[in-house]
LUMSEFI-175877 format. One record per residue (C-alpha): z negated, y negated, x negated; residue in one letter. Coordinates in steps of 0.1 Angstrom, whole numbers, plus 2048, in hexadecimal, padded with zeros to 3 digits. Example, Ala and Ser with C-alpha at 12.3 -4.5 7.8 and 13.67 -1.06 7.14 Angstrom:
<pts>
7B282D785a
7B980B777s
</pts>
This chain:
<pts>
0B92B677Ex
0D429F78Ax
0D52A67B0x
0F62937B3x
1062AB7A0x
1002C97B1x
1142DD7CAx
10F2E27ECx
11A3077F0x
103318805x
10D316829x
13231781Cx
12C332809x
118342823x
13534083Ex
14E34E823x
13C36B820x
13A374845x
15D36E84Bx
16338982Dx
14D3A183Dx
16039985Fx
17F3A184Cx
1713BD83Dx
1673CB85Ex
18A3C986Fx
19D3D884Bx
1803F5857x
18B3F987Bx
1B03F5872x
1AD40F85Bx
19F426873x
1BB41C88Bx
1D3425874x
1C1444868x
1C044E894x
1E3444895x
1EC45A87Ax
1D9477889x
1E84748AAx
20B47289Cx
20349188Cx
1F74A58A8x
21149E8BFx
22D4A38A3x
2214C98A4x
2274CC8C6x
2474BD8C4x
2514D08ACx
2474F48C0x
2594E38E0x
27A4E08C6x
2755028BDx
2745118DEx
27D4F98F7x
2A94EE8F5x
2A44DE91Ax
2B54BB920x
28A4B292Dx
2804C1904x
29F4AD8F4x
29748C905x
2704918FBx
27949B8D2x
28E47B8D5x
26F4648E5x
25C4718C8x
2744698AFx
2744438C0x
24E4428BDx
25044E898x
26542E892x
2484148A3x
22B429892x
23B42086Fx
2423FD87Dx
21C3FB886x
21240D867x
2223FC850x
2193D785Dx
1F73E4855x
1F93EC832x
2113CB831x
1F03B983Dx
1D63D0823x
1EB3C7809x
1EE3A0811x
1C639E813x
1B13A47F5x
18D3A5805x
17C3AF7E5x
18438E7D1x
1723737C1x
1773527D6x
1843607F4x
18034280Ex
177348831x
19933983Ex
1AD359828x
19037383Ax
19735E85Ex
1BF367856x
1B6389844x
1A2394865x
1BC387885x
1D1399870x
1C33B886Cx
1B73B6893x
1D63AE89Fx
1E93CC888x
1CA3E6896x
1D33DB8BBx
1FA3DE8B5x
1EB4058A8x
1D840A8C5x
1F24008DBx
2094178CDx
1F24388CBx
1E84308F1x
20E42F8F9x
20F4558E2x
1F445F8F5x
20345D913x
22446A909x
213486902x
20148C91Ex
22248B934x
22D4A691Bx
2144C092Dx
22C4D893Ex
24A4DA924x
22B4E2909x
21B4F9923x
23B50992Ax
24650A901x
2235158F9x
223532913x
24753D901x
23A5368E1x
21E54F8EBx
23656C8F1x
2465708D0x
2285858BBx
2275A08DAx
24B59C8DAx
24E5A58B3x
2325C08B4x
2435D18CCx
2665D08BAx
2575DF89Ex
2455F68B2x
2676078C0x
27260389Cx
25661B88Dx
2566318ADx
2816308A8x
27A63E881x
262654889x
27566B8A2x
29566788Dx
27E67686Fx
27568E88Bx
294697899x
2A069D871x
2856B486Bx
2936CD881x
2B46CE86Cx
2C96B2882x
2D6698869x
2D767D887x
2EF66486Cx
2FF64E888x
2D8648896x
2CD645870x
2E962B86Ex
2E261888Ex
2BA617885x
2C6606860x
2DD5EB871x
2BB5E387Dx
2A85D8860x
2BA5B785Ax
2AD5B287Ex
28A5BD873x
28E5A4858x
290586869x
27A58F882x
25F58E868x
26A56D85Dx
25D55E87Dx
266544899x
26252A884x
282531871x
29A54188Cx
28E5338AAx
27653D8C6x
28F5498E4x
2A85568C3x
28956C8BCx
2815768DCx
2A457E8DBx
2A15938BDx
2855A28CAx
2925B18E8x
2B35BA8DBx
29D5D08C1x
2855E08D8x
2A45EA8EDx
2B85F78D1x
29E60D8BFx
2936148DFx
2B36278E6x
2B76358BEx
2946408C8x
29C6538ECx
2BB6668D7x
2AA66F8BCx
28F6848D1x
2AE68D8E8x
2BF69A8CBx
2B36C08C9x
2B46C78F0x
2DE6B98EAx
2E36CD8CFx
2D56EE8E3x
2E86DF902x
30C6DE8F1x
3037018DFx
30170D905x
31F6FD90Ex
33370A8F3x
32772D8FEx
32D72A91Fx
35171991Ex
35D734906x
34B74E91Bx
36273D937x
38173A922x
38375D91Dx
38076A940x
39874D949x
3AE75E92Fx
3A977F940x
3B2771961x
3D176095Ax
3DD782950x
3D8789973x
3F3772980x
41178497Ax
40B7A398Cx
3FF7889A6x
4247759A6x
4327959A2x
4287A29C6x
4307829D5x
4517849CAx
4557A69D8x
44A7999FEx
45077AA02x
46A75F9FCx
4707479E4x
4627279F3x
44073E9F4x
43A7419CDx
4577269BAx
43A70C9B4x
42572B9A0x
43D73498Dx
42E72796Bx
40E72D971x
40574B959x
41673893Cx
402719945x
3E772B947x
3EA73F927x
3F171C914x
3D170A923x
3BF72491Cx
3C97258F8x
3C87008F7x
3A36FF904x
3997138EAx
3A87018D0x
3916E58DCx
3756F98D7x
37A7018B6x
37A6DE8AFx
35C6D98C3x
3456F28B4x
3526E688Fx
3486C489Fx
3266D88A7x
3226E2885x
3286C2877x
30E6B2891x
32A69A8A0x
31C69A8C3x
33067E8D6x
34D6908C8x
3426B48CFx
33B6AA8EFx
35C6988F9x
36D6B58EEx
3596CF907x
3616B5921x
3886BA919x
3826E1916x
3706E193Ax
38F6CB94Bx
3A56E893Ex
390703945x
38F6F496Dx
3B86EB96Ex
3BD711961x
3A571F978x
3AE710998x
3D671798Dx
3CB73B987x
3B473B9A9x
3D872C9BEx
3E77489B6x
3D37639C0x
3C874C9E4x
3EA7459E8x
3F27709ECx
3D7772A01x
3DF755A1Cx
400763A18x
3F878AA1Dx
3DF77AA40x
3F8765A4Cx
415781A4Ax
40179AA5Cx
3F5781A7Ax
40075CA78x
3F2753A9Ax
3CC74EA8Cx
3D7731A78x
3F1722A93x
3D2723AABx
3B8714A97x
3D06F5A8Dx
3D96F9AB7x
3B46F5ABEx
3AE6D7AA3x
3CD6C6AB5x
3BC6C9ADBx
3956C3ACEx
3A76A1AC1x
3BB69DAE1x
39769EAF8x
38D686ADFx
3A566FAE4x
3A6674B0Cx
38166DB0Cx
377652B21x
397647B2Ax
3B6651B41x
3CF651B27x
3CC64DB01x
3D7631AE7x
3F7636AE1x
3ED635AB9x
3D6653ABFx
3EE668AD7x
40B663AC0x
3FF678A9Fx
3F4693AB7x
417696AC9x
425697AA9x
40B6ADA99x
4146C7AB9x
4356C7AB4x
4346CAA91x
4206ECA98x
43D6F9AB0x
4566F1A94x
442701A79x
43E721A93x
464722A99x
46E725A73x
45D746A6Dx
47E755A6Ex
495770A58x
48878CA45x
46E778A2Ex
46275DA43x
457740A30x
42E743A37x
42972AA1Bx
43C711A2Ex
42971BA4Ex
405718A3Ex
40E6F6A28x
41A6E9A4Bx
3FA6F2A5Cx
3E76E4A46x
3F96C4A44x
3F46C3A6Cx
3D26CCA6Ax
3CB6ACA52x
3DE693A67x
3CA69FA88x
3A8696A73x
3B7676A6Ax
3BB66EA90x
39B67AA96x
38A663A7Cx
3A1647A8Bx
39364DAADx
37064BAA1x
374630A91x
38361AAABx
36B622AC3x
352617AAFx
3615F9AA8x
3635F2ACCx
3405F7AD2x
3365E3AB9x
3485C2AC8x
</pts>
């Protein structure tokens, strides 16, 4: 054989092929770099995205937008990797061990820049601990949250069905339980779609409002037996009212006869006021039991409210009249009993204001002067043939009022006094 001809490959070739596995070895451990990169990215994405769903903080707005900046160097890293991949064939024929020398810094150096990066995600993450914790927590509460809105929901139908059962048509509750379904609706679409807080939202704003569909419906047959007894007993009370009020004429009548003028003027249209509430209120009742009947509750039961406010003007009209002939028929036959009791309010309030001191405040004597004199006036006007009782009685009372004022007053300031 010519030994000048042949080549000396061996320990070339030899070197070659170790830089290729070399090469080899750092496309391996870049790979998995990426690969961990990848993963990590991933991961954390996830709980980014559940911190965006739950989380509108300035603290969760600042960490989506960190993410988003480390999305933009992960694709820088990633895609100087494949850049490098695809410049270096490993597998071919010839490859020298200069190309795997380049092939492998490469590949080390685009595996570092990787690591680098996922160490930096790493910790990014990690500082995200108590926003997750806190979104997590939140995010935690909508299934109970849900379950329990369409708990109320079922328990909402089921007394409706009940309360329908027993012959109530319950339509407005029906009505208000069907605006709920589009509610329903998206509740069962999930968080992921509406929001977590706009579903927790939801929730509540369900479980309160069937809650309360719920609480009528089973109400509903103890108000229908509560505005049957209403209606009995206000038209029960309208008729005696009616009865009464026919009572008021013979009433004016003898007040007419003995006494003057001034004594009955202001009564004068009581029995026609009387006969037209009376009428009125039962009007309204006929429109409340046809409201009965037609199962119209919040109307039925504002129009027994207006019947009761008649029934009470009427009756304490109707009642004047008759306490007004007796005070008058007292007062007539002995008018000292009331002049004394007002006498002995105005001297109880005198001691009062005397109490402690040698002579009172001028602001608490004054009304009681006043309120004496006032008494000797009212006294010396009983005069003529019909004395004007009413005027006497009106004026006592008057007095009577002012001397509790004072009173209070006094009490009041002394307290005040002891206090500083």
């Amino acid at each position: 054989m010519n030994g000048g001809g042949t080549r000396r490959w061996g320990w070339g070739g030899g070197r070659a092929e170790n830089r290729r596995a070399e090469a080899q070895a750092a496309k391996d451990a870049a790979a998995a770099a990426f690969y961990e990169l990848d993963t990590a990215q991933r991961d954390l994405r996830i709980s980014i995205e559940t911190l965006s769903a739950v989380d509108d903080s300035p603290a969760a707005a600042k960490a989506v937008a960190d993410f988003a900046a480390f999305g933009s160097r992960i694709d820088e890293a990633s895609h100087a990797y494949i850049t490098v991949v695809d410049a270096h064939d490993l597998d071919r024929d010839g490859l020298d061990a200069a190309a795997a020398s380049r092939a492998q810094a490469e590949l080390n150096r685009t595996k570092q820049d990787m690591e680098r990066v996922k160490a930096e995600l790493e910790r990014f993450g990690e500082s995200l601990g108590p926003l997750l914790t806190q979104a997590e927590n939140q995010l935690a509460r909508v299934a109970p949250a849900v379950e329990r809105a369409r708990q109320e929901l079922l328990g909402a139908s089921n007394a409706l069905d009940a309360a329908r059962s027993s012959g109530l048509r319950a339509d407005d509750l029906a009505a208000r339980l069907a605006a709920l379904s589009p509610e329903l609706t998206k509740l069962n679409e999930g968080a992921a779609q509406h929001g977590v807080k706009e579903t927790l939202q939801r929730a509540d704003r369900v479980v309160h409002e069937a809650g309360a569909v719920r609480s009528e419906a089973g109400r509903l047959p103890e108000r229908a037996a509560e505005t049957d007894k209403r209606l009995a007993s206000l038209r029960t009370r309208a008729q005696a009212l009616h009865t009464r009020a026919g009572q008021v004429e013979p009433v004016l009548s003898e007040l007419r006869r003995r006494f003057s003028a001034a004594c009955w003027q202001d009564l004068q249209r009581v029995p026609d006021e009387a006969v037209r509430s009376v009428r009125q209120a039962e009007e309204k009742l006929d429109e409340a039991r046809k409201a009965r009947e037609e199962q119209q509750w919040a109307q039925a039961t504002s129009l027994l409210s207006t019947v009761r406010a008649l029934l009470d003007t009427t009756d304490e009209a109707v009642k004047a009249a008759g306490d007004r002939l007796q005070r008058l028929n007292e007062v007539s036959f002995d008018h000292s009993q009331e002049v004394e009791r007002t006498r002995f309010a105005i001297r109880d309030a005198q001691r009062l204001a005397m109490a402690g001191r040698s002579t009172p405040k001028p602001e608490h004597a004054r009304p009681l002067d006043d309120a004496v004199a006032r008494v000797d006036r009212a006294v010396d006007s009983l005069t003529g043939r019909h004395p004007d009782y009413w005027h006497l009685l009106t004026e006592l009372d008057a007095v009577r009022e002012t001397v509790q004022r004072t009173v209070d007053r006094i009490r009041q300031d002394r307290a005040a006094d002891t206090g500083s």
